[in-house]
N, C-alpha and C positions, 0 to 999 in steps of 0.2 A: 301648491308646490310648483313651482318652474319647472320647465322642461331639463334645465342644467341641473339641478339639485334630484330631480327624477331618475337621472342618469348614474348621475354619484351615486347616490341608495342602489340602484338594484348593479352598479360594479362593484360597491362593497359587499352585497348580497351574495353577488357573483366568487368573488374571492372568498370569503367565509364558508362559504360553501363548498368552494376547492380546498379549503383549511382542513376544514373539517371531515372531507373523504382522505387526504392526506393522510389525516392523524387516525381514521377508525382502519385506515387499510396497513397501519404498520402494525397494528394490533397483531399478537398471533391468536388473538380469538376471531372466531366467525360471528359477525352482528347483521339480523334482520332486522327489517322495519315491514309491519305488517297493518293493513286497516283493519277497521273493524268485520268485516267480510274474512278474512285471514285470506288473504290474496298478499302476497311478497310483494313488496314494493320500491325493497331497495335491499343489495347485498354487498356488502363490506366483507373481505376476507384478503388478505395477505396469500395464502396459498392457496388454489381456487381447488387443489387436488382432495384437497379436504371436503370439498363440497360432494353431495350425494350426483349433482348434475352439473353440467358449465352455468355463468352465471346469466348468461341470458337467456337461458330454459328455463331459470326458476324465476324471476322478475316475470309479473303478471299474472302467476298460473295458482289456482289455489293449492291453500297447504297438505290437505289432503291427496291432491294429483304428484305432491313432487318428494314426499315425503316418507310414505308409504307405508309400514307397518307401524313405525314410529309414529304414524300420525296420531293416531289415539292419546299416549301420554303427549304427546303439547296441547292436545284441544282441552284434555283434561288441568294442563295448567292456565291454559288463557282462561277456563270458562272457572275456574276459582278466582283468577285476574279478576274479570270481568266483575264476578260474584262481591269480593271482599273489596276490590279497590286496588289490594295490597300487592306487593311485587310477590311471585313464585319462586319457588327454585326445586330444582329434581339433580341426582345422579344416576347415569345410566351407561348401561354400557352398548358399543356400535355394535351394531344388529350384521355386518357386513360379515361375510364367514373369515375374510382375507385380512380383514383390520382387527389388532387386537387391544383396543385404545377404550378410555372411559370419556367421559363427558360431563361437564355439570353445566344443565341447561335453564339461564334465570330469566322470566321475561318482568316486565315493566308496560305501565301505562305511561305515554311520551307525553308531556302538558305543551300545554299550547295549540296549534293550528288555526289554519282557519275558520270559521263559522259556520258548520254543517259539516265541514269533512267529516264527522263520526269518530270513533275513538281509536286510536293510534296504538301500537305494538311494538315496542323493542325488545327481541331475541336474542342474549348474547349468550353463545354456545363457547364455552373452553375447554382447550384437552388438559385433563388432571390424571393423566395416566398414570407419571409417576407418583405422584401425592395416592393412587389410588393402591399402586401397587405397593408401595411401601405401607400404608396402613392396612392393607388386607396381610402384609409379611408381619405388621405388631400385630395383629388381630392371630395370625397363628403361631406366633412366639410363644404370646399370651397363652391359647390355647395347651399348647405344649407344656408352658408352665406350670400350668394350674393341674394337668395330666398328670405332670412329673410331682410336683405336690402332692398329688391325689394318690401314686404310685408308693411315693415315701411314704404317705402314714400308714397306707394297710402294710408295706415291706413291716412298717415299725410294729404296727400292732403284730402281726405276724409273728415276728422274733419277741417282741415282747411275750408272747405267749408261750412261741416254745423253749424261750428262756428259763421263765417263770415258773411254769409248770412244772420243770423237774427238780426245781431250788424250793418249792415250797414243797414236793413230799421230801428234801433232804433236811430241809429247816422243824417239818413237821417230825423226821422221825427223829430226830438228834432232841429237838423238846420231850419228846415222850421217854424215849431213853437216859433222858438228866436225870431222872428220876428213881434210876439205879445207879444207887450210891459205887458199885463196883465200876462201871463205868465210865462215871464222871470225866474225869481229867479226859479221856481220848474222845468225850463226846462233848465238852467242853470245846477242845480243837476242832474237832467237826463243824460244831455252830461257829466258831468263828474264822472258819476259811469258808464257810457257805455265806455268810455274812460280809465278807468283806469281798466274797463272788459279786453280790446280789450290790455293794455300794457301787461297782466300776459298772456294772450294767447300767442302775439308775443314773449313774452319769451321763452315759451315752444316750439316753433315752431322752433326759430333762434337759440335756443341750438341744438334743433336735427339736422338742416342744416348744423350747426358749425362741429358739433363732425362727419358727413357723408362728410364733404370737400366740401358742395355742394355749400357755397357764396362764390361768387366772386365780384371784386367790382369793381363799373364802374369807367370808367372817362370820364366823360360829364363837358362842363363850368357849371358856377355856378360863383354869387356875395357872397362871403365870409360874406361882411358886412353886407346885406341885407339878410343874413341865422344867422346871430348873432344878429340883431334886432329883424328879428322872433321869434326867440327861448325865448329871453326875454319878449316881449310882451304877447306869451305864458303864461309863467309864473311868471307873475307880479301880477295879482289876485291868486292865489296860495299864494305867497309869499303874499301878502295882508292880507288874512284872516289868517293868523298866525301871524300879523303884526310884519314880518322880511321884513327885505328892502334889495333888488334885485339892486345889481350896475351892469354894462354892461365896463369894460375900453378896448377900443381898440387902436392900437398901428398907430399913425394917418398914415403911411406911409405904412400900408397894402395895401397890390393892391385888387385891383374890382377883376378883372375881373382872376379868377384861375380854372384851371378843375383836377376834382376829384368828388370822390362819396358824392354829397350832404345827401342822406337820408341816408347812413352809418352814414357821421358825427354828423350828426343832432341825430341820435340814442344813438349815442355816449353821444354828452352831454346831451342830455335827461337824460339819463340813469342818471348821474353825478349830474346832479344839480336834478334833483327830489331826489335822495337822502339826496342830501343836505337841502335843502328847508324839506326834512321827520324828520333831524335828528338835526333841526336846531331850536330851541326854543323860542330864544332871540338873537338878535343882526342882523349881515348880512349877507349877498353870495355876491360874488365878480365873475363875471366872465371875465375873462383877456386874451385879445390875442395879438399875438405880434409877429410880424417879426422878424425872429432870425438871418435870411438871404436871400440874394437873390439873383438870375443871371440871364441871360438874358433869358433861359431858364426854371428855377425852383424857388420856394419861400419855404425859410422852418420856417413853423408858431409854434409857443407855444402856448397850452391850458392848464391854468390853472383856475380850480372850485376849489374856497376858502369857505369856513365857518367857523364858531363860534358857533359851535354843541357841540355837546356829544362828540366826538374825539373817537379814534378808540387807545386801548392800543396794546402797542407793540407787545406782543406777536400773536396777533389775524392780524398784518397787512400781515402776507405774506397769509392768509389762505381764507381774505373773498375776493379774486379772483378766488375761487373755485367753485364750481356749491355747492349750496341749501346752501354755508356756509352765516352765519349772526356773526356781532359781538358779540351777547349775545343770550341767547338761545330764550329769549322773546321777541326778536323783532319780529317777524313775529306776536304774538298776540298781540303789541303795534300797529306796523306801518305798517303792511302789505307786502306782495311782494312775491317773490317766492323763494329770496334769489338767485337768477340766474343774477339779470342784470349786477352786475360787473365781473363776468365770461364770459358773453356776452362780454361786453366793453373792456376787454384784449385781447380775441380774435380778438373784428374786430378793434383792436390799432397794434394788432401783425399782421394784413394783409396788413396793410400799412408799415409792418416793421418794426416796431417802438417798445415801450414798456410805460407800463404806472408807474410813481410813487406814492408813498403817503409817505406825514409827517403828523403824527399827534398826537397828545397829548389829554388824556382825560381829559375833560373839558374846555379847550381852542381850539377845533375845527380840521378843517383837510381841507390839500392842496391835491388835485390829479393834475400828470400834464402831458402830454404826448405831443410829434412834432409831427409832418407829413410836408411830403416834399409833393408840392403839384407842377402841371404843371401850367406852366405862356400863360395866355392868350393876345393878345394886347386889347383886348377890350371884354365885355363881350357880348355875343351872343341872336340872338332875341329869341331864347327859353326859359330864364330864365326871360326872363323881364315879368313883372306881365303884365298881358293881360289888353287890353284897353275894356272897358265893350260898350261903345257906338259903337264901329266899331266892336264888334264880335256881339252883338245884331240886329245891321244894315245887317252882314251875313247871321242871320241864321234867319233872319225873311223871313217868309211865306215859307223857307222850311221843306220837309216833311219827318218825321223821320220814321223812325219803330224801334222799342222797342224790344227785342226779347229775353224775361224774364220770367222764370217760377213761380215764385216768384211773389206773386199780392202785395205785401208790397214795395218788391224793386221796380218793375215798378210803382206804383201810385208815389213814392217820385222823378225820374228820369223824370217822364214827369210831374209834377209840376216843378222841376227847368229847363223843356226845355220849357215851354209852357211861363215860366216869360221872356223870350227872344226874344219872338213871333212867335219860330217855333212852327208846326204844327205834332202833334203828333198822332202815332198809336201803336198797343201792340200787340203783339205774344205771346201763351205760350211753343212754341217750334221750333224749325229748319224746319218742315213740315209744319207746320202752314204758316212759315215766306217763305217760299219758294213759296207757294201757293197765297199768297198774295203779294209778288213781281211777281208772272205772272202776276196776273190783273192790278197790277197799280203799278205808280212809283214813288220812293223815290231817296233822295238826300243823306240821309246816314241811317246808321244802325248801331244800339248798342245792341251787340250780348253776349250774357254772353253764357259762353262755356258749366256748365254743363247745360242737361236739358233731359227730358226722351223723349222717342221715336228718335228725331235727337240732337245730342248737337251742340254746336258751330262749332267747327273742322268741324264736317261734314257737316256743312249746307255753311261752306266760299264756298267750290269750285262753288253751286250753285249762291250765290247770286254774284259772279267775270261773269258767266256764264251769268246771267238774264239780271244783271243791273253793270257793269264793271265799271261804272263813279261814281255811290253810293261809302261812305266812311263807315270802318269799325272802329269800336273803340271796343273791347273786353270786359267782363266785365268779372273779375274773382274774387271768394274768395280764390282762391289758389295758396300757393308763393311759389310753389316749381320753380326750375329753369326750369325745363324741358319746364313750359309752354311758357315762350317767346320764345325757339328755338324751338318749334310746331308751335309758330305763324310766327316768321320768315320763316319758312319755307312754309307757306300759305302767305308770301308777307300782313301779317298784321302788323304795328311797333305801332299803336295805344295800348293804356292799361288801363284799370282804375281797380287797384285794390281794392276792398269791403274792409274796408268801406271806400268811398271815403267823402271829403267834397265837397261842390259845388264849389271851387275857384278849386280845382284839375279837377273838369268838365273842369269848363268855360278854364283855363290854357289850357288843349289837348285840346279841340276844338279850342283855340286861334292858337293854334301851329302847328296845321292840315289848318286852315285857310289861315296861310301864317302874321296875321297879326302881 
């Protein structure tokens, strides 16, 4: 190389060099260069006030001299450098009492140099205060949210319970009472203003569920036909006393025997034809089902609830699938309701996947109609078949129950419909209570309702598995949040009767616990 050509290299050396501190000093990060020794050997910073010392007290001096409590976590990232090859990175925050700033500090192996210099270090330190402090504000948003979620279900189970709790001893005594014929009609009225108490609760309930992701839907058998006969016989005296006529058509080559969520669907049309039957005047409801398809594997059914209503005008049909909307501002002071059940009913239509439609015209009435693909059973299974009342009465006669209710309204109505059976009954008002009285003597099952003060339910299973193992449990809850069946699963309970129950949903679990 010439002397001239020698020159040019190390001014263009010269200049790139000046380039190059140019460009790392406009940086607003702090960048070291460090040997292998970690001795500082070059510093780059834009605002030198940032630095722990001025910049030529740190050039020179090892890292641990200039660094000082922090020294630990960088030796700790250079000596994984070192270790892996790979570049590091940490977040941390300034140790100064006066600074209140974070840092994310990444080093690097520099390639290149000369031949023996040893291995090179680039530190580059940036402040991510605000990126810090805004994700530590989502981190406690977050927090907060999941709080307040966590606050709504127990508020919900809560209410749920002391909702529940006093509509099922009104549901339970209004049942037992139908059964004096002298009564009748005003106990008649009774079940059905505690009944249609107990729809606007579950509405409120199954929205909140809806909108927290928390229903899921089973799929158990179930006789399609014999859940469309119910539903009508239902609501046949409904429709009566409006004197509209209630038709039922179903498609004769439906199958028995299908599994999917019965009390979804049955909500479903509830939902639908009580509307119907509310908005329905003069003439009829038509309820219509119908095979659309089928394989060997799956069946896919049509629902369509027809009337000859009020009809719903155009503009109002995309909207009254929305929560609290109604078609007119005054139906809620006409007809009642909450304005929620067909926001419900989209929902659990769009869980099956599905979607739901409407035609309708005002004054000539309104179609809603929606499929569902449902799973094909060969035959329908012993759990849905309605219990045989002489061979579960033959069961559970002369055995001996315990009741274990806090509640003197709900247990007087539970041990009337066990004792018309001929079991032999007794009553707890709590988990301690029940526990005390299975040491002295013994029972053949238990009906345990979960809340209760001093022990609840929960805590009293592992005892009564302990005492009496061969005792059966049946659960009694006012509360549908999810969480409770996989608590009871997890205590190896699968029994359930939820408040309020009617007596044929007793007699059915005990039928189905029975075996018969």
């Amino acid at each position: 190389m010439t002397i001239q050509q020698k020159q040019d290299t190390d001014a263009a050396e010269h200049w790139q060099t000046n380039d190059v501190e140019a460009l790392l000093t406009c940086l607003d990060d702090i960048v070291f260069e460090l040997n292998e020794q970690r001795i500082f050997k070059q510093v780059w910073c834009k605002d030198e006030s940032l630095l722990y010392l001025p910049k030529e007290q740190i050039i020179g001096r090892h890292m641990n001299d200039v660094l000082g409590p922090q020294s630990e976590m960088f030796a700790a990232l250079i000596d994984a450098l070192f270790a892996t090859g790979v570049s590091q990175e940490i977040e941390y925050e300034d140790q100064r009492p006066e600074v209140d700033n974070w840092y994310r500090l990444r080093v690097n192996l520099i390639k290149g140099g000369t031949p023996g210099s040893g291995r090179r270090i680039m530190a580059v330190i940036k402040d991510i205060t605000q990126y810090k402090l805004t994700h530590l504000e989502l981190i406690h948003a977050k927090e907060q949210a999941e709080k307040a979620a966590r606050e709504r279900g127990e508020f919900l189970s809560i209410m749920s319970h002391e909702i529940r709790t006093p509509l099922n001893g009104i549901i339970g005594i209004a049942n037992l009472l139908e059964e004096t014929p002298q009564h009748g009609n005003l106990v008649r009225s009774l079940k059905y203003s505690a009944d249609h108490l107990l729809t606007l609760i579950n509405d409120i309930l199954d929205l909140s569920k809806i909108e927290a992701g928390k229903v899921e839907l089973e799929n158990i058998p179930f006789d399609l036909k014999n859940l469309i006969r119910d539903i009508e016989n239902n609501y046949q005296p409904l429709a009566q006393s409006k004197k509209i006529r209630l038709h039922t058509v179903m498609d004769p080559f439906l199958p028995h025997s299908l599994c999917g969520d019965p009390f979804r669907l049955t909500q479903i049309l509830n939902n639908l034809i009580n509307n119907a039957i509310k908005f329905t005047h003069e003439g009829s409801i038509f309820i219509e089902v119908k095979l659309l398809s089928q394989t060997a594997a799956n069946a896919t059914v049509s629902f369509f609830i027809k009337d000859t209503g009020i009809g719903i005008q155009k503009e109002m049909q995309h909207r009254i699938f929305e929560s609290f909307v109604q078609a007119q501002s005054n139906t809620t002071r006409q007809h009642g309701g909450t304005g929620l059940g067909l926001a419900i009913t989209k929902s659990l239509v769009e869980l099956y996947n599905s979607s739901i439609t409407i035609d309708s015209e005002p004054g000539l009435g309104t179609t809603f109609r929606f499929d569902i693909i449902f799973d094909q059973l060969p035959a329908v299974t012993r759990a849905n078949v309605a219990y045989n009342e002489k061979q579960l009465w033959a069961w559970l006669k002369n055995k001996k129950l315990l009741i274990v209710e806090d509640n003197t309204i709900n247990a007087m109505v539970i041990v009337y419909q066990l004792q018309r059976t001929g079991a032999a009954t007794l009553t707890a008002t709590n988990g301690r209570e029940a526990v005390e009285m299975m040491q002295q003597q013994h029972f053949d099952g238990v009906f345990l309702d979960l809340h209760m003060p001093e022990m609840n339910g929960y805590d009293t299973i592992p005892h009564i598995r302990k005492l009496q193992p061969h005792a059966f449990i049946i659960a009694l809850t006012a509360d549908v949040i999810p969480d409770v069946a996989d608590k009871l699963n997890s205590l190896q309970v699968h029994s359930i009767l939820h408040k309020p129950y009617d007596p044929t949903t007793l007699y059915r679990t005990l039928s189905k616990l029975a075996g018969l």
